[in-house]
C-alpha positions in Angstrom: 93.8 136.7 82.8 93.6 134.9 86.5 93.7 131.4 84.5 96.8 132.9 82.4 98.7 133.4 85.7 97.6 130.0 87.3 98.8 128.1 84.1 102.4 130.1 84.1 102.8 129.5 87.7 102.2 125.8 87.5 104.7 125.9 84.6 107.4 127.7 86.2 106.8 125.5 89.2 107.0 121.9 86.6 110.2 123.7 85.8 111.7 123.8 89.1 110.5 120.2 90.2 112.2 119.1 86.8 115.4 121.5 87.8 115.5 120.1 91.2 115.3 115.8 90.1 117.9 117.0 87.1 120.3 117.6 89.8 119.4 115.0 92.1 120.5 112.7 89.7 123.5 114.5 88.6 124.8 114.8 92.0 126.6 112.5 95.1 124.5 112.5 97.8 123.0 108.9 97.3 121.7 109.3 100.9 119.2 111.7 99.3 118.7 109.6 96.2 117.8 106.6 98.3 115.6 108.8 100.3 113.7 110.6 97.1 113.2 107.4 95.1 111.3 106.1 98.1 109.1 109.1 98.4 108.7 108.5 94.9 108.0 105.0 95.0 105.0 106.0 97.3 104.0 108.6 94.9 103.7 106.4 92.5 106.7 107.3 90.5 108.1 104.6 89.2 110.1 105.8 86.1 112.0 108.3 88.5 112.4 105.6 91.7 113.7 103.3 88.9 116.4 105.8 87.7 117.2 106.8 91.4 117.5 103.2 92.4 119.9 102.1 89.4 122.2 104.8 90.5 122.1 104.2 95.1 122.0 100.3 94.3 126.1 99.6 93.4 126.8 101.6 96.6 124.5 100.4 98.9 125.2 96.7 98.1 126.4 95.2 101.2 124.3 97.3 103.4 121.2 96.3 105.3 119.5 98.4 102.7 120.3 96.8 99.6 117.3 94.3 100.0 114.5 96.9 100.1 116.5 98.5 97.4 115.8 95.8 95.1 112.6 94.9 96.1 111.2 98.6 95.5 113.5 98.6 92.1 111.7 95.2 90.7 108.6 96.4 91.9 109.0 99.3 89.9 108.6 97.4 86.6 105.8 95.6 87.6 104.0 98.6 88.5 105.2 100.1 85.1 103.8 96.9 83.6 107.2 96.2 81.9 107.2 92.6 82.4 109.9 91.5 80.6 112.3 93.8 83.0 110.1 92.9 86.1 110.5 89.1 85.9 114.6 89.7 85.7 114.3 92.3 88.5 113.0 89.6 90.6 114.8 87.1 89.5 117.9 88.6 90.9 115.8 89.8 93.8 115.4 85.9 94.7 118.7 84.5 93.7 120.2 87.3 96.1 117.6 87.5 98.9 115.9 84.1 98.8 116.4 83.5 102.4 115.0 87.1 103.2 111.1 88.5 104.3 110.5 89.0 100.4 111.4 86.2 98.9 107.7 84.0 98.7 106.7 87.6 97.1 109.7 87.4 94.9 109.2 84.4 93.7 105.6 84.6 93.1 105.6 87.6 91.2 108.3 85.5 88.6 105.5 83.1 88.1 102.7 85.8 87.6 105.6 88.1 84.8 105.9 84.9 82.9 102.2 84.3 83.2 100.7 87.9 81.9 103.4 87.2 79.4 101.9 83.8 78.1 100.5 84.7 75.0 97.4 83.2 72.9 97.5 79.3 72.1 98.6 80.2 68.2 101.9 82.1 69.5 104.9 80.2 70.5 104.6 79.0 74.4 107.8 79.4 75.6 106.0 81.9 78.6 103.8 79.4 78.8 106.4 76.2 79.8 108.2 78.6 82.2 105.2 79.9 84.4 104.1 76.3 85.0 107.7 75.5 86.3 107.6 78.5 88.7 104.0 78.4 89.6 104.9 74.5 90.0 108.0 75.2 92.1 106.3 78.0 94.3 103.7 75.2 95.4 106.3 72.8 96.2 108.6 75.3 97.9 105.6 77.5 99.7 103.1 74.8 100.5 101.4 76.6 103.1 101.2 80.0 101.3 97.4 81.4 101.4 98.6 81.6 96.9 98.8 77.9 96.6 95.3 77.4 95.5 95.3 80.3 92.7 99.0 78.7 91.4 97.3 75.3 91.1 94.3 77.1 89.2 96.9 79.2 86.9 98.7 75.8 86.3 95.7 74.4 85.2 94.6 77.3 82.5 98.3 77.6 81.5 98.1 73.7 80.8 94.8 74.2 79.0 96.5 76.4 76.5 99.5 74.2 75.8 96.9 71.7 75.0 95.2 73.9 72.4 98.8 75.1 70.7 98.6 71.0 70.4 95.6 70.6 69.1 96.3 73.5 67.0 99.4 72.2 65.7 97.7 68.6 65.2 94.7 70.2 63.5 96.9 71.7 61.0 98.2 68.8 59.9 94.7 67.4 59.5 93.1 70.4 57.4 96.2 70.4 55.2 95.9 66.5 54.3 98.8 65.6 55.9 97.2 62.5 57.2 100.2 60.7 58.7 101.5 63.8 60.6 98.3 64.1 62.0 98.2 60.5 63.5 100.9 61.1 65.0 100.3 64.9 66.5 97.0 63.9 67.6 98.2 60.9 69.2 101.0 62.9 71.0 98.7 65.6 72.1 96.1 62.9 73.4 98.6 60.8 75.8 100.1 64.2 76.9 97.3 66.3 78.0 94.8 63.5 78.2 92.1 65.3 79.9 91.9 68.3 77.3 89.0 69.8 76.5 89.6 69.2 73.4 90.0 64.9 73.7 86.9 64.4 72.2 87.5 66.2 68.9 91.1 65.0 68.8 90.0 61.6 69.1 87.6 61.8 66.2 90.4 63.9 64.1 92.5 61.1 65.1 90.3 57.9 63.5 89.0 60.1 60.8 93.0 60.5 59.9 93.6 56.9 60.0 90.7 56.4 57.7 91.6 58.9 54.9 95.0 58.0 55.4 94.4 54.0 54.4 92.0 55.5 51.8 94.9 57.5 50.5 97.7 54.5 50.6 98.9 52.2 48.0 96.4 48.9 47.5 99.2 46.7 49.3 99.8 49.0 52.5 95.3 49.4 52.7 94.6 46.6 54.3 96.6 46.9 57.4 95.5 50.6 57.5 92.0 50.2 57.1 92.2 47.6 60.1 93.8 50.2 62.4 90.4 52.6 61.3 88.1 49.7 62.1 89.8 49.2 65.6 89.7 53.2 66.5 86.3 53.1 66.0 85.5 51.0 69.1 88.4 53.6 71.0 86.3 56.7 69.9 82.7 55.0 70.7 83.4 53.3 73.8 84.8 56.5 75.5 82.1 59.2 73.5 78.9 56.8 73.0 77.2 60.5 72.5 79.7 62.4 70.8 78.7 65.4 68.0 80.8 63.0 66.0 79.2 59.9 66.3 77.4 59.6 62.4 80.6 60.4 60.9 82.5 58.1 63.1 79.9 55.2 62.2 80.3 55.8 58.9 83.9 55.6 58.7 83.8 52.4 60.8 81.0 50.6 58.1 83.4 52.0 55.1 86.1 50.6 56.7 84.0 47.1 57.2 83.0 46.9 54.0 86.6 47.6 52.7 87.7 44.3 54.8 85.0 42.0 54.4 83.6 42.4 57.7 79.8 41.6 58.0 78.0 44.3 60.4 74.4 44.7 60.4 73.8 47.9 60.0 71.8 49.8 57.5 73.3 53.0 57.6 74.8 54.8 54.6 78.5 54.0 53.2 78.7 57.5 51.5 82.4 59.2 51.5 83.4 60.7 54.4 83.3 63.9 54.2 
């Protein structure tokens, strides 16, 4: 029976607390609204600070509290983990208040909303693009900021994944026999993020294309094409002497010899490349 009472009094006293915000928000005294969505900001309230805050925020515009207004409001979102309305709240944070206390804060949480929303390398990178530009832009505009050396890290993994939504891309083109497209992907994606992890496959991809596409070409257009295979191969070797890739690439680069007439000594296989 004592639990039934303790349950019922809790319940009539959820009521009241819900009673009591119901009005709040229905009513005209923004000086208390102001005041309770702090408290509840503290509390860790951030649906009900929100609310309070999109009603005080129009009427306290030009006073000296509309900054920590807006702070607290985007903060709000980020706390709630709603990103998408976080890196907007801030946004207009900054472009209002980017002379202000917050505004390094500001602009760095921007950077870290459209980071958290960079998705894997297989989705489109449109996150991706814009936290490198503001983690790019914080370390230009904050140099001295105690962050500067986890944006440059962050621009570095963001970057990392661009290059695999490259690869990716280029690798499609590849297993999907699409041998020309792929010369031209995996060339892109090796002079624009040249120091990929990913270089070394890419450049194999790349003369293995070049040979499958001669292989594939009419008999008048081979020559030419086959020549380009036979010069990648001393490209591929020279920078990977040791590479996981190095029998195939041999054998591509004797296939493509013997195709032109050019005497190597070597007595490895000329099987089809596989």
């Amino acid at each position: 029976m004592k639990n039934y009472t303790t349950i019922f009094l809790l319940f009539l006293g959820l009521l009241a607390s819900c009673s009591n915000y119901a009005k709040l928000v229905k009513g005209s005294d923004y000086d208390l609204k102001w005041a309770t969505a702090k408290q509840f900001y503290e509390e860790g309230k951030y649906v009900k600070c929100a609310e309070l805050l999109e009603q005080v925020m129009p009427r306290f515009r030009f006073t000296d509290d509309a900054e920590e207004m807006s702070w607290i409001y985007a903060n709000c979102f980020y706390n709630m983990r709603d990103y998408y309305s976080a890196v907007t709240a801030f946004q207009n944070f900054y472009n209002t208040f980017q002379y202000g206390p917050y505004a390094e804060d500001a602009y760095y949480y921007i950077a870290m909303c459209n980071y958290i929303l960079s998705p894997r390398a297989e989705l489109d990178q449109e996150y991706t693009t814009t936290a490198i530009n503001d983690f790019s832009y914080f370390v230009a505009k904050y140099p001295n900021s105690s962050r500067v050396d986890e944006c440059n890290e962050k621009i570095k993994e963001l970057n990392e994944r661009l290059a695999e939504k490259s690869y990716l891309s280029a690798r499609l083109y590849y297993d999907m026999d699409q041998y020309k497209a792929a010369i031209t992907a995996l060339t892109n994606s090796l002079n624009t993020y040249s120091d990929s992890k990913f270089r070394e496959e890419m450049m194999y991809l790349r003369l293995s294309s070049l040979y499958k596409y001669a292989a594939n070409s009419v008999p008048d257009r081979q020559q030419e094409r086959y020549q380009e295979a036979f010069e990648e191969y001393f490209s591929f070797s020279e920078e990977f002497p040791s590479s996981v890739y190095s029998k195939e690439a041999r054998r591509i680069y004797i296939s493509s010899a013997k195709f032109l007439n050019i005497d190597i000594q070597d007595t490895e296989t000329t099987s089809d490349i596989q």
